[in-house]
C-alpha positions as CSV (number, residue, x, y, z in Angstrom):
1,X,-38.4,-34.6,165.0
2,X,-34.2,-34.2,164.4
3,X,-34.9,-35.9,161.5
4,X,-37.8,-33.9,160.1
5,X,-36.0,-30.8,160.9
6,X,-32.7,-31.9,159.7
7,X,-34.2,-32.7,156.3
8,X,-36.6,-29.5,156.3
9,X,-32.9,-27.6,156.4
10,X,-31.5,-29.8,153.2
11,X,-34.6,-28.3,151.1
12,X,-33.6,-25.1,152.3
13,X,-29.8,-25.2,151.6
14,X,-30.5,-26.7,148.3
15,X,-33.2,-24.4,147.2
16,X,-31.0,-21.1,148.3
17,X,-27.5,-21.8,147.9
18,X,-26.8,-20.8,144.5
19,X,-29.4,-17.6,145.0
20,X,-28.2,-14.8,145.4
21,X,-30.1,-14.4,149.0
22,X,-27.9,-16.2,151.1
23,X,-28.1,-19.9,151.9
24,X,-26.7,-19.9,155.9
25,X,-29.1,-17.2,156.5
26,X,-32.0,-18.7,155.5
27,X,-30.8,-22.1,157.6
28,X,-29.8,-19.8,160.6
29,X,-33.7,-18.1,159.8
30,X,-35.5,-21.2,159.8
31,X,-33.9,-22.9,162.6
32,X,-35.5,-20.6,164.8
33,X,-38.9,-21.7,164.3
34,X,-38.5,-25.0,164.3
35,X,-39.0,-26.8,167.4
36,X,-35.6,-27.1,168.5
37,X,-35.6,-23.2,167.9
38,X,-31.8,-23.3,167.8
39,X,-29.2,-22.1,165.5
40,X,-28.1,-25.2,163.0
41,X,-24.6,-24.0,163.8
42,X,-21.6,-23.6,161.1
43,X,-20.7,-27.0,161.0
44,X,-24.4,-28.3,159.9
45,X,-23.9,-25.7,157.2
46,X,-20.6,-26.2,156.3
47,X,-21.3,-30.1,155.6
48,X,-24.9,-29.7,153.8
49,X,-22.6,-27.1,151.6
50,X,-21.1,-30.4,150.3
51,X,-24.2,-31.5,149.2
52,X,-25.1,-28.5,147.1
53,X,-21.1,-27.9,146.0
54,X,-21.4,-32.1,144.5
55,X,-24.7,-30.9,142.8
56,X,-21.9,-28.5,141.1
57,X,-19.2,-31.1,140.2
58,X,-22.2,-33.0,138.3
59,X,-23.9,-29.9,136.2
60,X,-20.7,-28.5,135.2
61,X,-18.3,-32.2,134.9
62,X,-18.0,-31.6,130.9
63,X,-16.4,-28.1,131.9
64,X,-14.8,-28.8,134.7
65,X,-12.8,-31.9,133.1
66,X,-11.7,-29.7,130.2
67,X,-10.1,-26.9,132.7
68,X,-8.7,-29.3,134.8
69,X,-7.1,-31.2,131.9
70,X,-6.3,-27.9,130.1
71,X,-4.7,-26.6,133.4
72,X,-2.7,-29.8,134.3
73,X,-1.5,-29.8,130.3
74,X,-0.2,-26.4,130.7
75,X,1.8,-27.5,133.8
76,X,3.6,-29.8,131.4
77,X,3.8,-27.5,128.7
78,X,1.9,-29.8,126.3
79,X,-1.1,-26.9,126.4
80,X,-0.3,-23.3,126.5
81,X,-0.5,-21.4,129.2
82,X,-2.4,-18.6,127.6
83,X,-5.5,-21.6,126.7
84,X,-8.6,-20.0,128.0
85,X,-9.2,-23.6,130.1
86,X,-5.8,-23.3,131.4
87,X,-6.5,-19.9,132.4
88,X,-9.6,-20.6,134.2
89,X,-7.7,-23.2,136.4
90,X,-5.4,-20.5,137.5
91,X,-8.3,-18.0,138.2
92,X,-10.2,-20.6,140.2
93,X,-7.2,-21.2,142.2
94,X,-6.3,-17.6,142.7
95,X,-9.9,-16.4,143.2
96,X,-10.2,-19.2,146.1
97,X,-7.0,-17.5,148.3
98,X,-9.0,-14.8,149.9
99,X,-11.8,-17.1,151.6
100,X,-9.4,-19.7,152.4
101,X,-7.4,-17.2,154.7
102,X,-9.6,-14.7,155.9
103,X,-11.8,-18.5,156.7
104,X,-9.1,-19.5,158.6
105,X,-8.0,-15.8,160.1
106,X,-11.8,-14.8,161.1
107,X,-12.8,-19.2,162.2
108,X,-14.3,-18.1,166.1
109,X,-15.9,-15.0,164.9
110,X,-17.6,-17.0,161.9
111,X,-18.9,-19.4,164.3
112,X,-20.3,-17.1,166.9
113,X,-21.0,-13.7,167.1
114,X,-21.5,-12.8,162.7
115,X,-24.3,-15.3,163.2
116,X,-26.1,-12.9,165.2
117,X,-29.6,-12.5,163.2
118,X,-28.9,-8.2,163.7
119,X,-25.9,-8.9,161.3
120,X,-27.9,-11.5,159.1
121,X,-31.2,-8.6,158.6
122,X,-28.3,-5.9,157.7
123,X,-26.2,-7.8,155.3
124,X,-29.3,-9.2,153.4
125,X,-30.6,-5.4,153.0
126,X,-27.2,-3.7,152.4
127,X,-25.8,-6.1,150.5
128,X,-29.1,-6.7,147.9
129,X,-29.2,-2.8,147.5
130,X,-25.4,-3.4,146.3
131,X,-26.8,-5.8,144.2
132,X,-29.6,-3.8,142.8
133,X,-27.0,-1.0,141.9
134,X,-24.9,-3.1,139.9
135,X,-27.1,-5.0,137.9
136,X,-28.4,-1.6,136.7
137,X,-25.3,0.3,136.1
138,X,-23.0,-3.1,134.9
139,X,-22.3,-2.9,131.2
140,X,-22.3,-6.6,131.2
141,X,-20.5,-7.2,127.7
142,X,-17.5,-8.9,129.2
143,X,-17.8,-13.1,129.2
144,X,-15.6,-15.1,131.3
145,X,-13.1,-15.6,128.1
146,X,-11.8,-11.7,129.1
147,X,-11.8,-12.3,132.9
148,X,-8.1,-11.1,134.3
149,X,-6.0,-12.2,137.0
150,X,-6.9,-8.9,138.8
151,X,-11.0,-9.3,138.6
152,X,-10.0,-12.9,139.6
153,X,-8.7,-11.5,142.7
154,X,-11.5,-9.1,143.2
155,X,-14.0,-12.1,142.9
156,X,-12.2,-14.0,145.2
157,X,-12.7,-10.7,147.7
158,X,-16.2,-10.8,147.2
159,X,-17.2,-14.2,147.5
160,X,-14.6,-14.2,151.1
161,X,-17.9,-12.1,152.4
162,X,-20.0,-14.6,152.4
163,X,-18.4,-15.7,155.5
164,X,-21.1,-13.1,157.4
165,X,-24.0,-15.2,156.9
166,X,-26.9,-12.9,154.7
167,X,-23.6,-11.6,152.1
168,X,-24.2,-14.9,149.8
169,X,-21.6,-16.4,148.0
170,X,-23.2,-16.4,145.0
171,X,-24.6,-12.9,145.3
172,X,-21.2,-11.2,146.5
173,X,-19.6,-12.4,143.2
174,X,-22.1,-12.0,141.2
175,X,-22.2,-8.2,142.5
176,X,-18.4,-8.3,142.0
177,X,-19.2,-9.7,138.4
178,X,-21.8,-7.3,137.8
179,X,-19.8,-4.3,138.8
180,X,-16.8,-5.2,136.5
181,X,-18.8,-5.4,133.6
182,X,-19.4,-8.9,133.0
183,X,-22.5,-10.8,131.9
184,X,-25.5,-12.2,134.3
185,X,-24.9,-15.5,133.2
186,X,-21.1,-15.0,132.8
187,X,-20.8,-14.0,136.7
188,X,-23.1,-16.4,137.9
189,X,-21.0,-19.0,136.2
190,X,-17.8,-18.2,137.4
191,X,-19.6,-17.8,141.1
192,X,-20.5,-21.1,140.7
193,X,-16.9,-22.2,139.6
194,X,-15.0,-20.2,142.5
195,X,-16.9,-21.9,144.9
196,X,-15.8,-25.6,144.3
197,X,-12.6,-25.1,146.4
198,X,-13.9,-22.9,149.4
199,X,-16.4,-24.8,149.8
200,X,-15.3,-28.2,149.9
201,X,-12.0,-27.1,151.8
202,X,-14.8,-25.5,154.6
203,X,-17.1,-28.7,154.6
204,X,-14.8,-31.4,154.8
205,X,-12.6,-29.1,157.2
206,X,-15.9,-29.1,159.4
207,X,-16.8,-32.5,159.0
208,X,-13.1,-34.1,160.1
209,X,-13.5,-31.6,163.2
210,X,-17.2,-33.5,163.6
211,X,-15.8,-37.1,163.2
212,X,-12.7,-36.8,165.3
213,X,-14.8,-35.3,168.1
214,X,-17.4,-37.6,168.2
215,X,-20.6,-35.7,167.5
216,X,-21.6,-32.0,165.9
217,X,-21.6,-28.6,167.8
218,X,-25.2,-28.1,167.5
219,X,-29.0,-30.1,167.5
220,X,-28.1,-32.1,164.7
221,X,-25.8,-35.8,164.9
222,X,-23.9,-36.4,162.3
223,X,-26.7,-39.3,160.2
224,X,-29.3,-36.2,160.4
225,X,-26.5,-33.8,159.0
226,X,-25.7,-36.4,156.2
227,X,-29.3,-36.6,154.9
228,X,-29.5,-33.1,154.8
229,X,-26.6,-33.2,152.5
230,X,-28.4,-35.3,150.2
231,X,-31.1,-33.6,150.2
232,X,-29.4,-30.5,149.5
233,X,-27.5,-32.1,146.5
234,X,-30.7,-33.4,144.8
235,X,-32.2,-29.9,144.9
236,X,-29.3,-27.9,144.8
237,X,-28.6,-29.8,141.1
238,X,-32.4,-28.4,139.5
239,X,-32.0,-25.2,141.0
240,X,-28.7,-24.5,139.4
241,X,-30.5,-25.3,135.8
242,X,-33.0,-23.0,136.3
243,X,-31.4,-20.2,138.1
244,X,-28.8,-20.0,134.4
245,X,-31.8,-19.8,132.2
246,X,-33.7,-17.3,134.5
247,X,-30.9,-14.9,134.6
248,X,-29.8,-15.7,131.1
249,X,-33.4,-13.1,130.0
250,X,-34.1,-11.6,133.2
251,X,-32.6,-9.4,135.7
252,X,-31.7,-9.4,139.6
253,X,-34.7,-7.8,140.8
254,X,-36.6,-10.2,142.1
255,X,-33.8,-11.4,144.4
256,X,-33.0,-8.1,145.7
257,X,-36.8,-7.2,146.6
258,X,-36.9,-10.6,148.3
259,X,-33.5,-9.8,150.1
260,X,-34.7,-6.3,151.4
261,X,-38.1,-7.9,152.8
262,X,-36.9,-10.4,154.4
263,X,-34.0,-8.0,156.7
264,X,-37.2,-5.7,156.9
265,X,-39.1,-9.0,158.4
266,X,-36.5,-10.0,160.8
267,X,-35.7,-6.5,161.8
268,X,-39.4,-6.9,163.3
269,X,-39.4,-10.3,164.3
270,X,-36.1,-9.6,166.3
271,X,-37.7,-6.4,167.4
272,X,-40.9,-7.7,168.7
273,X,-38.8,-10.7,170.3
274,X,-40.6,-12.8,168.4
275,X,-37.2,-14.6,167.7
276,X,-33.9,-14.5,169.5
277,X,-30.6,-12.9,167.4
């Protein structure tokens, strides 16, 4: 039945992590009705993160090769520093700081008591109204060829909310994007860009702690955590394709109703006692 579950939870990660609804609350949702009706725990969704974040590396490896190359010419001076590739590398870099420490700063609280479902039902409702508001008063005319060392910073803020489970990576910087102006598909590309470092850093953080201790803090071992993963890459990878065309012609809308009726639904489930925060 681990196994069932464990694999049940890779669908899931894959299918919502580059949504902007919140992948760990969704895994942290679902794990309560599943038999084990338990908590996956930050380490389970810390490593299936990999998964999705490889899914990434793949889709965008033509772009991701140029700014690497671009930014490790301009470290030699054989490419200039102002090269829009170059650039990027820096913003990546810069807009990964905030997670990173506030990660490292905020670790106990991350792993216990912001993965209360109360938090999760408010931060999917709050946070999708934010959302709502600024995909309807964004200008979205800037692409990611005007994006400034200061909005890197700013999207670097954003996506370090995501460490309360129902903020969403993607949705925080997309917001952040959004809000500064920039383009549907320019934010959602540059959210999928910025997460390459804190996410890898925050999955193979957890999964050293998980090998060197001999087993994973919750009801998932470490071969039912690795299938998820794969799983969660091979689903993650379509989702990604079709997530850039959708919001290439359409807006946010649907994702934000979603967000608000599912914090409605769990407000009532955890009300009733139906479920446990």
């Amino acid at each position: 039945m681990n196994w069932f579950e464990a694999a049940l939870l890779g669908l899931v990660q894959g299918l919502t992590e580059f949504l902007p609804i919140s992948s760990s609350a969704h895994l942290r949702i679902v794990g309560e009705f599943l038999p084990n009706a338990a908590d996956p725990g930050a380490a389970f969704t810390a490593i299936t993160q990999l998964g999705t974040e490889t899914a990434v590396l793949v889709f965008f490896r033509h772009d991701i090769v140029r700014i690497f190359r671009a930014w490790t010419g301009a470290l030699t001076g054989k490419v200039s520093r102002q090269d829009p590739d170059a650039r990027m590398g820096w913003l990546v870099i810069l807009g990964s700081l905030p997670i990173i420490v506030l990660g490292l700063l905020f670790q106990d609280q991350i792993e216990s008591v912001l993965r209360s479902l109360w938090i999760v039902a408010t931060t999917l409702i709050v946070f999708g109204l934010v959302l709502a508001v600024a995909d309807a008063v964004g200008r979205q005319e800037r692409e990611l060829t005007r994006l400034t060392y200061k909005h890197g910073v700013f999207y670097g803020l954003a996506q370090a909310m995501a460490l309360i489970p129902g903020v969403s990576r993607s949705g925080g910087t997309i917001t952040a994007g959004l809000l500064m102006g920039y383009t549907r598909e320019a934010a959602a590309r540059y959210s999928f860009l910025l997460a390459i470092p804190a996410v890898f850093g925050s999955g193979l953080f957890q999964l050293y702690k998980t090998v060197t201790n001999e087993g994973i803090s919750g009801p998932y071992g470490l071969p039912e955590t690795a299938m998820a993963t794969v799983i969660a890459f091979a689903v993650g990878y379509v989702i990604i394709g079709w997530f850039l065309k959708f919001v290439s012609t359409r807006s946010y809308r649907l994702f934000v109703w979603y967000r608000i009726f599912l914090g409605m639904a769990l407000y009532l489930l955890l009300g009733f006692n139906v479920i446990s925060a």
